[in-house]
N, C-alpha and C positions, 0 to 999 in steps of 0.2 A: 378380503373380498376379491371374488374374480371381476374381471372387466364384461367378462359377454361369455354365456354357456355354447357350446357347439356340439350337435351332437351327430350322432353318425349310424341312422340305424341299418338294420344288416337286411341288403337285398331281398324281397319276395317276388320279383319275375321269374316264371320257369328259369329255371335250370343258370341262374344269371349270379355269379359268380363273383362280380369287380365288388370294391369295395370304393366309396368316396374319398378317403385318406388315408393316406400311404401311414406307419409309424415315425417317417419323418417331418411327415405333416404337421401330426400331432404336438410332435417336439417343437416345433416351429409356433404353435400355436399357444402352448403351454410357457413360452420362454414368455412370450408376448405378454403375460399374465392371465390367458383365458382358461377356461375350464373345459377340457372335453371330453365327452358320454360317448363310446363307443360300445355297439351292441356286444353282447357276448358272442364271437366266434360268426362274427361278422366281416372279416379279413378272412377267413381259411380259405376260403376257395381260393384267394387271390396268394396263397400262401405266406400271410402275415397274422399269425397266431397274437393270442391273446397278451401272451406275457410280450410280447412285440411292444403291445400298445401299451401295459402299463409300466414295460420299463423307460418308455419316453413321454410317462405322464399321466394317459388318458387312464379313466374312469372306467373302469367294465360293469355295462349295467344292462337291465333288463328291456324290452323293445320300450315300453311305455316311457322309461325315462329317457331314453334317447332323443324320443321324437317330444320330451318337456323341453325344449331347448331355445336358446332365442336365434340358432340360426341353425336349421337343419340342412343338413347335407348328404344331397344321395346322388346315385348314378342313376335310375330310371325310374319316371314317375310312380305317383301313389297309385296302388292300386285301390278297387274298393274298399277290401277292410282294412285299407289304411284311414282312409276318409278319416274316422272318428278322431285319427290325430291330430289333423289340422286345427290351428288354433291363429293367433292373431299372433305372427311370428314371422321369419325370413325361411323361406325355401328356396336350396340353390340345387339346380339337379336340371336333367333331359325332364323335358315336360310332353312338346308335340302337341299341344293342346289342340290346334286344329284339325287332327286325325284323330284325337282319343274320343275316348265317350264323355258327351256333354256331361253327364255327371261329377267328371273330376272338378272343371271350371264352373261348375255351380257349387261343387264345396268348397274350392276356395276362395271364390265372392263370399259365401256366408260365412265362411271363420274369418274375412279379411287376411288375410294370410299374404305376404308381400312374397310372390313366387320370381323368381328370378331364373331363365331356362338358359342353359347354358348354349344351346340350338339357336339363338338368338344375339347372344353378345355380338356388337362388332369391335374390332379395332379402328386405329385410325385411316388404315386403307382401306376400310366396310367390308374386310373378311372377317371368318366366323371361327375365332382362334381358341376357342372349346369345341367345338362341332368339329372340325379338322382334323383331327388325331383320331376318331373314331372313325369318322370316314375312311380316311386312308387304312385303317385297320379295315373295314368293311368293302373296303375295294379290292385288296389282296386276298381277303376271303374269297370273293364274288367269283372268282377265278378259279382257285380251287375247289369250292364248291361243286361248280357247275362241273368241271373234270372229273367228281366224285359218280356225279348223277348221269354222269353220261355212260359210265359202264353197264356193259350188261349184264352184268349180276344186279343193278338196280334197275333194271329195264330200261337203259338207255341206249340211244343209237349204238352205243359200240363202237362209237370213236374217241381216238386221244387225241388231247391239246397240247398238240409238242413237238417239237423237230425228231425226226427218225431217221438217220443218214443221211443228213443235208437237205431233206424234204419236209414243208410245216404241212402237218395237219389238223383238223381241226380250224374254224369258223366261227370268231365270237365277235360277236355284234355289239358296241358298248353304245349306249344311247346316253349321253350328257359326258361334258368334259370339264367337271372341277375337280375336286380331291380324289371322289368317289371313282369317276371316271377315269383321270390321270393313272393311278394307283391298278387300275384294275388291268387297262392297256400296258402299263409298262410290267406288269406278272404277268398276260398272258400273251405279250410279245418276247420275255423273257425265255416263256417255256418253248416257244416256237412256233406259236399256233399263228394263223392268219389274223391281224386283229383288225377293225374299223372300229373305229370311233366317229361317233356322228356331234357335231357343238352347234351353236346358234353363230360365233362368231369368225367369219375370215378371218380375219385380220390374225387371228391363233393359232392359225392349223398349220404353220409354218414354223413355228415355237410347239408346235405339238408334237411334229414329227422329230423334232430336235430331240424333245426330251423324251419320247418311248423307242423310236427308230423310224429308220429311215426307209424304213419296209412297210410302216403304218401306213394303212389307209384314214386318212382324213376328210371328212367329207362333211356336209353340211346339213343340220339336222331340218328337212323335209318329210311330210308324211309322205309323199312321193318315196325318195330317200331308202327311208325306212320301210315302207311296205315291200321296196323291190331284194334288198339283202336279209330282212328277216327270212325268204321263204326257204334257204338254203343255209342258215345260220345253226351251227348245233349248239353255241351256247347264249345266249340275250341276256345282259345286264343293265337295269333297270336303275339310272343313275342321273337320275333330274333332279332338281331342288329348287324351289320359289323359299326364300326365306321367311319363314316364321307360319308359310300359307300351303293349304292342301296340294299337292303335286300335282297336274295336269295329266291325264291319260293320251302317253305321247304312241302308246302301241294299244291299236283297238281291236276289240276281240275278234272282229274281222282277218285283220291282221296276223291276228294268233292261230285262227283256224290254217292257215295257208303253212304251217311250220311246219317240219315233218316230225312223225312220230317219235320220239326217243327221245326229241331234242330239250333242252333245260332252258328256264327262266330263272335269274335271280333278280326279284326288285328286291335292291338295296334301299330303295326310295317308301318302301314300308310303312315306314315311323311314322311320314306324314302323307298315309294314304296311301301311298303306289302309286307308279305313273304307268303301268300294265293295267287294261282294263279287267282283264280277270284277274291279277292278283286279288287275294285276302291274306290277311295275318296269319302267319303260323307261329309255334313256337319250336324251341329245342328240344322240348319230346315230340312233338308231331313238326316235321319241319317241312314236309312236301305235300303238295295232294297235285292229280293229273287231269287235264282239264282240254278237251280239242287233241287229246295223245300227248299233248306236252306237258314235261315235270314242272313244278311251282313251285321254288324256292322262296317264302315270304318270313321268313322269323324276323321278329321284331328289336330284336336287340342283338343281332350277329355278333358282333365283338365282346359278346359272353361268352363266347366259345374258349376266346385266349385270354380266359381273366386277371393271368400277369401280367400280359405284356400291355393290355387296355387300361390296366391299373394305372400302372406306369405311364403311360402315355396320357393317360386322361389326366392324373392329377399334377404333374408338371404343367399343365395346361391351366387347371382352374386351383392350382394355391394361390397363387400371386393375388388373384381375385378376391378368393376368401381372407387371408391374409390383409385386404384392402379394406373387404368390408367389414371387418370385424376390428379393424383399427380406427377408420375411421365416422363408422357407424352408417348407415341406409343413406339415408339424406346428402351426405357430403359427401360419399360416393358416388351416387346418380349424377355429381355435377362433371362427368367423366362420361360426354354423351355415346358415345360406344356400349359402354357399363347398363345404362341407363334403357338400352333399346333389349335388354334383354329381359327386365321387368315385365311380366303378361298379366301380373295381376297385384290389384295394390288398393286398400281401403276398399275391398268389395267392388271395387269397377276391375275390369279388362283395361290393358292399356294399351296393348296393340293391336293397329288398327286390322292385321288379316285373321288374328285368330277371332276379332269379331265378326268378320265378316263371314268367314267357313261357318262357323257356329249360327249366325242368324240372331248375333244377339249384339247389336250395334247401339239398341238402346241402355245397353251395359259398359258402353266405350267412354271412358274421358282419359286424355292427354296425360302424361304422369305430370309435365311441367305445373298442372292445376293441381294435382294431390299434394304436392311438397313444397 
C-alpha cells in the first residue's frame, strides 16, 4: 500500500513550460513510500523527459489520473477546464486568487478542495520563501525585457540600457523594493543603465544602495516621487506586492499619459492585479499591447519563459513542503503557523482574510484554526 498519491499534472497556461517536480523530487517522494502520477511529457519543456520520471519511480499517466491524487501539485493555477478536476483533495501550486477570476475560488469552495498557494506561505521571519525564487526570476527578466522593447525594430524609443564608454544610458524606474525589485535594480544597474528604485521604507535605502550600487538612486516611494521620474523614464517596472491581497495602482493612468512615446512598462506585479493602472494580463503569445504610446509588458507567468532554471528554482523551494505535507499529513502540518497561512481554501470556506475581501465574499471566510 502507498502512504498518499501525488500527482503532477502537465501545465496548460500559454506557452508555460515549468513542471511542479523535478525527477529527484519524485525519487524523494517514492523512497518515502508515496506513489507518484506524473502527466505524460509534462517535464519536457523543462527538459526532464518521461523516462526521467519513471526511472526515479513515478507513474506516467494520463491528465485525469494525475489530478485523481490526494495531493496535487502544480506551478500555476487551474484553469477553466481544469475546474472539473477539483475534488475534495490537497492543491499545492501559485493560485493568486485575488486577481484570478472568481470562478476558480467558487470551485474550490464546492469540491472543498484544501488549496494551499505557494504565494502565500510564510517563514519564520514572514518572508515568502515559495513566492521568492520566482520573483527574482521575474525581476531579472523585467530588465531584460523591457531592453527587448525598447528597440526600434519593436517600436521602441531606440534607446539602450547599458554603459557605452564609460557613459549609462537608459532610465529605468523600479517601483517596489523586495525580491522583485532588488533583482531587477541589481541587472539593470549591472548593465549600466541609470537605475531608481522607489520603497516605502528609509530606514533600507542605505542597505539598498549597498547591495545594487552605489550609483543607485534611492528614493522613497511618493506619488509625488513617481509622477516626477516616470515622465522621462524609458523603462517602469511594476514591482509592488500586498501579500496574498490585490496590488494597489501605485502609477495612474494619468501618470502614464505623461511617458514618452517608445517607452516600456513591465508589471511584474500582474499575478495579483498590477499595480500600473493600465496594465491588463497578457500572455507569451500575445505579450505586449500599446496604450498612451507606451509598450505594456503584462504576461502573467513570466518565469515560463526560463522553464529550467524556474524549475529548478522553484522546486528546491517547495519540496521540503511537499515532502512535509505528505509525511505528515494536512492537519499536523498546518500546526507550522507559516505553512498554515498559505492555506486559501479549506472545507469549502476561504481562509484568508484578503483573498476575501478582493473577492467580496467575506461571508465565505472562517479561520483555518476553526476547520482543523
Amino acid at each position: 500500500m502507498f502512504l498518499l498519491i501525488i500527482g503532477i499534472p502537465k501545465e496548460t497556461k500559454d506557452k508555460e513550460n515549468r513542471i511542479a517536480l523535478t525527477p529527484e523530487g519524485a525519487k524523494q517522494l517514492v523512497s518515502k513510500g508515496h506513489k507518484v502520477l506524473v502527466e505524460k511529457n509534462a517535464g519536457a519543456g523543462s527538459g526532464f523527459i518521461d523516462e526521467d520520471y519513471a526511472r526515479n519511480g513515478a507513474a506516467m499517466v494520463d491528465t485525469e489520473k494525475a489530478w485523481n491524487a490526494d495531493i496535487v501539485v502544480k506551478v500555476k493555477e487551474p484553469l477553466e477546464n481544469e475546474y472539473k478536476f477539483l475534488k475534495k483533495q490537497i492543491l499545492f501550486t501559485y493560485l493568486h486568487l485575488a486577481a484570478a477570476p472568481k470562478a476558480l475560488t467558487e470551485s474550490l469552495l464546492k469540491a472543498e478542495t484544501a488549496s494551499i498557494a505557494y504565494e502565500t506561505v510564510e517563514d519564520s521571519y514572514n518572508r515568502l520563501p515559495l513566492l521568492a525564487p520566482m520573483s527574482a526570476v521575474a525581476g531579472n527578466m523585467s530588465v531584460t525585457i523591457g531592453s527587448y522593447y525598447l528597440a526600434k525594430f519593436n517600436n521602441g524609443k531606440g534607446t539602450m540600457l547599458g554603459e557605452v564608454n564609460g557613459k549609462l544610458y537608459g532610465k529605468v524606474v523600479i517601483i517596489g523594493d523586495g525580491v522583485v525589485g532588488r533583482h531587477a535594480a541589481k541587472t539593470a544597474y549591472g548593465m549600466g543603465a541609470n537605475v531608481f528604485i522607489f520603497g516605502r521604507h528609509e530606514e533600507r535605502m542605505d542597505h539598498l544602495r549597498d547591495i545594487i550600487g552605489k550609483g543607485a538612486h534611492v528614493l522613497l516611494s511618493t506619488p509625488e516621487n513617481i509622477a516626477e521620474h516616470i515622465k522621462d523614464a524609458d523603462s517602469v517596472v511594476g514591482a509592488v506586492l500586498v501579500k496574498g491581497a490585490k496590488a494597489p495602482w501605485v502609477v495612474t493612468e494619468e501618470m502614464v499619459k505623461t511617458m514618452q512615446p517608445g517607452s516600456v512598462i513591465v508589471d511584474v506585479s500582474i499575478d495579483q492585479g498590477g499595480c500600473i493602472e493600465t496594465s491588463k494580463p497578457t500572455s507569451h503569445t500575445n505579450p505586449i499591447f500599446v496604450k498612451h504610446g507606451v509598450t505594456h509588458y503584462c504576461v502573467t507567468n513570466m518565469p515560463g519563459a526560463y522553464p529550467r532554471t524556474s524549475t529548478l528554482a522553484l522546486t528546491n523551494a517547495t519540496l521540503p513542503y511537499l515532502l512535509k505535507l505528505a509525511s505528515n499529513g494536512f492537519e499536523k502540518s498546518m500546526k507550522d503557523g507559516g505553512f498554515a497561512k498559505g492555506v486559501n481554501t479549506h472545507r469549502g470556506f476561504i481562509t484568508y482574510k484578503p483573498v476575501a475581501n478582493d473577492l467580496n465574499m467575506d461571508d465565505k471566510f472562517t479561520e483555518l484554526k476553526d476547520l482543523i
